[in-house]
C-alpha positions as CSV (number, residue, x, y, z in Angstrom):
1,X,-12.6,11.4,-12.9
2,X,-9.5,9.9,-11.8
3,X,-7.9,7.0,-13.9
4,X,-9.6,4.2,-15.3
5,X,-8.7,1.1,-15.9
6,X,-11.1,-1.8,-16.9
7,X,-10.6,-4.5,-14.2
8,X,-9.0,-8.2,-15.3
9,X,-9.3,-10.9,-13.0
10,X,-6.8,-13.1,-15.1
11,X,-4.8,-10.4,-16.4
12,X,-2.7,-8.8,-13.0
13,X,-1.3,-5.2,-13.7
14,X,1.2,-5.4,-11.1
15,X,3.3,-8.8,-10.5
16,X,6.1,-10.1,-8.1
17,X,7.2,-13.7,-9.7
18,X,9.9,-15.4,-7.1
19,X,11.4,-12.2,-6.0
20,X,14.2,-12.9,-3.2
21,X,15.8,-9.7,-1.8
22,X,18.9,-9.7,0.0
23,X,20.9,-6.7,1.8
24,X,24.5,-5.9,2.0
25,X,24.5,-9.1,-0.3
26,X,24.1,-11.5,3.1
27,X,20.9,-10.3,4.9
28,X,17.6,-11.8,3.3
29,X,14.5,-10.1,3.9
30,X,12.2,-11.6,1.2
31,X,12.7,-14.9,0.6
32,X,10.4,-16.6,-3.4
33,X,7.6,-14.1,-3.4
34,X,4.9,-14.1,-6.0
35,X,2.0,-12.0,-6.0
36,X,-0.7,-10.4,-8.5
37,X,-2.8,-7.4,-8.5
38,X,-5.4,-7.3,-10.7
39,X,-6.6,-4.6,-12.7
40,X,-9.4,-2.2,-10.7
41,X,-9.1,-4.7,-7.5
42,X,-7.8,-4.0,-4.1
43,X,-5.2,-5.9,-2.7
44,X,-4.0,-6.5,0.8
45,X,-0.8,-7.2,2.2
46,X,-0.9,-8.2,5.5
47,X,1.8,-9.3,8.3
48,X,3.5,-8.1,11.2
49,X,5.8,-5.6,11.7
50,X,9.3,-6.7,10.5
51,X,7.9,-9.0,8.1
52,X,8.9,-7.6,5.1
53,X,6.4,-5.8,4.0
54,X,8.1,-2.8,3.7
55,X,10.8,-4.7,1.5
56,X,8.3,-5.7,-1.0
57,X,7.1,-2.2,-1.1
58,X,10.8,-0.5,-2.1
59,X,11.4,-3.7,-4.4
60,X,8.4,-2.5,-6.3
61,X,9.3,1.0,-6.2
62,X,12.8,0.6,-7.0
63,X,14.5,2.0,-3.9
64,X,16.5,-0.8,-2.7
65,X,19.3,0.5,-3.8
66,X,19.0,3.3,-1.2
67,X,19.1,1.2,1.9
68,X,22.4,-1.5,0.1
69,X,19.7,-3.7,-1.0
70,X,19.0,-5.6,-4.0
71,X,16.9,-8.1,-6.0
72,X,18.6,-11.2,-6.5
73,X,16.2,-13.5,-7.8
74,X,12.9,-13.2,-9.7
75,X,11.4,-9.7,-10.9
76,X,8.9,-7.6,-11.0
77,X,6.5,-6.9,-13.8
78,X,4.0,-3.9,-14.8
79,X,1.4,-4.7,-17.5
80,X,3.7,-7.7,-18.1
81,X,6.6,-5.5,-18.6
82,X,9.4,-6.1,-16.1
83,X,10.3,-3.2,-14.5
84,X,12.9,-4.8,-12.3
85,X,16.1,-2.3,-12.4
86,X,14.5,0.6,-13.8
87,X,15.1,4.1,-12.0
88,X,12.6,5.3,-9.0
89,X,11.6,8.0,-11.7
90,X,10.8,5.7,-14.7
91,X,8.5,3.5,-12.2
92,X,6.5,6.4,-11.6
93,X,6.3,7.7,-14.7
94,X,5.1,4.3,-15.4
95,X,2.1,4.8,-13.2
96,X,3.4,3.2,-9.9
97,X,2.6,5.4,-7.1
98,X,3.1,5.0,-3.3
99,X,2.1,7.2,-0.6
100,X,4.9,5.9,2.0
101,X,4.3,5.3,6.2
102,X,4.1,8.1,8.4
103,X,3.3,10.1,5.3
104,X,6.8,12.1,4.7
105,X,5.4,15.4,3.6
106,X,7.3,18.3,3.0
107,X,6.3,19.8,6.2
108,X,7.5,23.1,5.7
109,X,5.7,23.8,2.2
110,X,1.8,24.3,1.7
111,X,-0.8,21.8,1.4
112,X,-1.1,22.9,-2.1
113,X,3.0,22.9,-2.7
114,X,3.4,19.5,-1.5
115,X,0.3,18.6,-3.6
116,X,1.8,19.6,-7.2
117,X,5.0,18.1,-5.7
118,X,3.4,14.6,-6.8
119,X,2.5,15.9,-10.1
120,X,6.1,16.5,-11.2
121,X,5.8,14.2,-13.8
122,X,2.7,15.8,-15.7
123,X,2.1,18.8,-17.8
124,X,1.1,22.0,-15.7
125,X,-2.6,21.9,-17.5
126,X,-2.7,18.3,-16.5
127,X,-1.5,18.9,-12.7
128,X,-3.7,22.1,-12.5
129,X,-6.8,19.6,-13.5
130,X,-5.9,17.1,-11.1
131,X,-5.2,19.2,-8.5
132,X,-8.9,20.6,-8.6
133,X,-10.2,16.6,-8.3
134,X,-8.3,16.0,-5.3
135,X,-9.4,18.9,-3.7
136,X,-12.9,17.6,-4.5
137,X,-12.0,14.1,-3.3
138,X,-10.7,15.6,0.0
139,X,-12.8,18.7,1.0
140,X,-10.7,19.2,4.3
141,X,-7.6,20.0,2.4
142,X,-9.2,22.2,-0.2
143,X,-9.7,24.6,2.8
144,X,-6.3,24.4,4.0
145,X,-4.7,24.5,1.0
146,X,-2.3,27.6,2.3
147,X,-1.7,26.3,5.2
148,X,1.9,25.0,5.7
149,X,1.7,20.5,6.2
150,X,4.0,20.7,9.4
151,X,0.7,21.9,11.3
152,X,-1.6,19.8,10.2
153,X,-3.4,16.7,11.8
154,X,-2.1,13.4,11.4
155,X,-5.4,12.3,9.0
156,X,-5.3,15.6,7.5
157,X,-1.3,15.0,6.5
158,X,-2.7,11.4,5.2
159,X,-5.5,12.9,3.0
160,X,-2.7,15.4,1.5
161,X,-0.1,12.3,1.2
162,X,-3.1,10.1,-0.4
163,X,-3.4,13.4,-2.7
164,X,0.6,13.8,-4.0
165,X,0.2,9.8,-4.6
166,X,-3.0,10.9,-7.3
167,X,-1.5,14.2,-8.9
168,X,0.4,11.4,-11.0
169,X,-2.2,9.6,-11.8
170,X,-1.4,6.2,-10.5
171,X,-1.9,3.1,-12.8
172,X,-1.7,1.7,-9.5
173,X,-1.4,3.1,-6.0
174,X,0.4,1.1,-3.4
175,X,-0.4,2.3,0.5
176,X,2.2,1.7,3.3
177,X,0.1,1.2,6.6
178,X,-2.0,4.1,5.7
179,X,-4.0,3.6,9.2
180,X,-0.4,3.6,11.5
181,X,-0.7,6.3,14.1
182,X,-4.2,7.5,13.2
183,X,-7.7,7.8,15.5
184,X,-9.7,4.8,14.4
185,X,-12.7,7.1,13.1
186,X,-10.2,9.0,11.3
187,X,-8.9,5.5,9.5
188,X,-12.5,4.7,8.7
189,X,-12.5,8.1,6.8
190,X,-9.6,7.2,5.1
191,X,-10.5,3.4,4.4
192,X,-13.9,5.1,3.0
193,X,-11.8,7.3,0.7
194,X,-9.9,4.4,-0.7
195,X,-12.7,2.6,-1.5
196,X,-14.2,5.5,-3.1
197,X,-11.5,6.0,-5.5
198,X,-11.6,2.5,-6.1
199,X,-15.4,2.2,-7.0
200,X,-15.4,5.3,-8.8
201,X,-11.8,5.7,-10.4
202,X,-11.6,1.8,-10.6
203,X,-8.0,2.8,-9.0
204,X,-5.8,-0.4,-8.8
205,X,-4.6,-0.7,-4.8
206,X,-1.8,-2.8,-3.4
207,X,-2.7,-2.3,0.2
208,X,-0.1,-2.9,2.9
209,X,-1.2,-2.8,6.7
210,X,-0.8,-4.5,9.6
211,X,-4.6,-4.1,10.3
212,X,-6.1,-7.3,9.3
213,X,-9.6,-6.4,9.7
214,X,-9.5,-3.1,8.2
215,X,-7.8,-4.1,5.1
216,X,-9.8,-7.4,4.8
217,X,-13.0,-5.0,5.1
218,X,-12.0,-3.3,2.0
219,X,-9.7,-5.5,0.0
220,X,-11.0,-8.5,-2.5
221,X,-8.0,-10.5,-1.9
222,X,-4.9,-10.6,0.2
223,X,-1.8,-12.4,1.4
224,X,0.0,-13.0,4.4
225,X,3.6,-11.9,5.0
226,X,6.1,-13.6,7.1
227,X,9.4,-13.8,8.2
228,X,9.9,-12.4,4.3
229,X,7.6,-15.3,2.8
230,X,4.2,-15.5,1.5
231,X,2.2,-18.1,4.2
232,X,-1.3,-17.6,3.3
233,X,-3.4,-15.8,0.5
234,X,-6.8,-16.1,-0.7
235,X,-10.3,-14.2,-0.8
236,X,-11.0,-11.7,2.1
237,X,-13.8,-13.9,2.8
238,X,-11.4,-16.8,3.2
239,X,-9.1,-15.4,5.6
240,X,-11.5,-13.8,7.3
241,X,-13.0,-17.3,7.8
242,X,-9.2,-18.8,8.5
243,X,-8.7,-19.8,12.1
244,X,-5.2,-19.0,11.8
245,X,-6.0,-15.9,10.5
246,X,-8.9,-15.3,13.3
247,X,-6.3,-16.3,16.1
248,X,-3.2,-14.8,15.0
249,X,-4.2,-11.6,13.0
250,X,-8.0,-10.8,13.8
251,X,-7.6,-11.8,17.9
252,X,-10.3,-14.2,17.9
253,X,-10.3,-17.9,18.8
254,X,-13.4,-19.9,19.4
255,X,-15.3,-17.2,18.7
256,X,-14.0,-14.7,21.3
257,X,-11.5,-12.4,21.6
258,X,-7.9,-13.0,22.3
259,X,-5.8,-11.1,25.0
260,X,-3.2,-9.1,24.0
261,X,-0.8,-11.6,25.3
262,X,-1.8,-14.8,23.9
263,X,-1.9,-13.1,20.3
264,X,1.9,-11.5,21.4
265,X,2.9,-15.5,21.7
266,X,1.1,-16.5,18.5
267,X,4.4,-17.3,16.5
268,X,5.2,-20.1,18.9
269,X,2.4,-21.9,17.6
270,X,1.6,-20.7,13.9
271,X,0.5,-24.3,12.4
272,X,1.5,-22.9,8.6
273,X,5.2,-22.6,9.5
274,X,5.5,-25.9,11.4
């Protein structure tokens, strides 16, 4: 089994408390964001593409730095420890995994090289015992475990990037539009995983995607991203039940179905940010 951790509704694992991240010291990207993910939950954050989503993820991760960018305000906090300025490495150790967008494999090793890639922080018996409950989790990958991850399917490179992510045996495990560029029956099989490692690992998820039904399907709670500020957050049941959130992110208005260019115009009239 993977790692447990006893859910806490009033005890988050992961925090963001005010965070404002600026690049090049003049660009703002996230502007006062505060967020909590509670122990064994799912989390989503949703929001268009460009609203800073991606931002929030590398503050988290400590990778900022990379890409002349930089907390300025607020911090980030791990089992009420902040974590804000530590090295990439020393967050993961800590137990904050991400499995990034479009996956980033190393596509020119194996399935099973780019798999014990993840466990780099773990003994070799520990890595050699995870390895065998990934390839249990994902069946698909066991059998191409040889095979090199440049020539795989896009949802079997997911599976194997989902996989690195739990080698370390993530305290929490943060997902960066884990349905972008997939076959919607192949994102069901994915969304099915997550839950399943939820449920049974009681894996902590921070859930990014710009897939508002998907991730409201699956999450417990979730917030809405935009223009680098938290708008909206709540239950899945009450944004699902938002009209905003029906309109703008689900296409639905009046009970039917949005075209795609009255959702495109949608920012023109978002009531929250009048």
């Amino acid at each position: 089994m993977l790692h447990r951790l006893p859910p806490s509704a009033d005890k988050p694992v992961l925090s963001l408390k005010n965070v404002q991240v600026l690049y090049d010291r003049a660009i703002e990207a996230v502007r006062d964001v505060s967020l909590d993910v509670p122990a064994g939950a799912i989390v989503a954050l949703l929001g268009s593409n460009g609203a800073g989503k991606s931002t929030i993820l590398k503050a988290i991760s400590g990778v900022l730095g990379q890409e002349h960018g930089e907390i300025v305000k607020g911090a980030v906090f791990l089992g009420g420890e902040q974590i804000s300025g530590w090295s990439p490495r020393e967050i993961v150790r800590a137990g904050l995994l991400q499995v990034p967008e479009a996956r980033a494999l190393f596509a020119t090793l194996t399935v099973e090289e780019n798999l014990l890639m993840g466990g780099f922080t773990r003994s070799r018996a520990e890595s050699a015992v995870t390895l065998e409950e990934v390839y249990a989790r994902f069946p698909r990958i066991s059998e191409r475990r040889s095979q090199i991850a440049g020539y795989l399917s896009g949802g079997e490179q997911q599976m194997v990037a989902v996989g690195r992510a739990l080698m370390g045996r993530p305290r929490v495990l943060m997902l960066d539009e884990p349905s972008l560029g997939l076959a919607p029956q192949i994102v069901d099989g994915i969304f099915e995983a997550i839950v399943s490692l939820n449920r049974e690992a009681e894996l902590t998820v921070l859930l990014i995607e710009q897939n508002a039904r998907l991730a409201l399907q699956v999450a417990s709670y979730g917030y809405i991203l935009e223009n680098g500020r938290i708008v909206m957050d709540g239950s899945s049941e009450k944004l699902k039940a938002n009209d905003d959130v029906q309109e703008f992110y689900l296409g639905f208005a009046g009970g039917k179905r949005k075209s795609m260019r009255e959702v495109k115009h949608y920012k023109r009239r978002k009531r929250w940010l009048s």
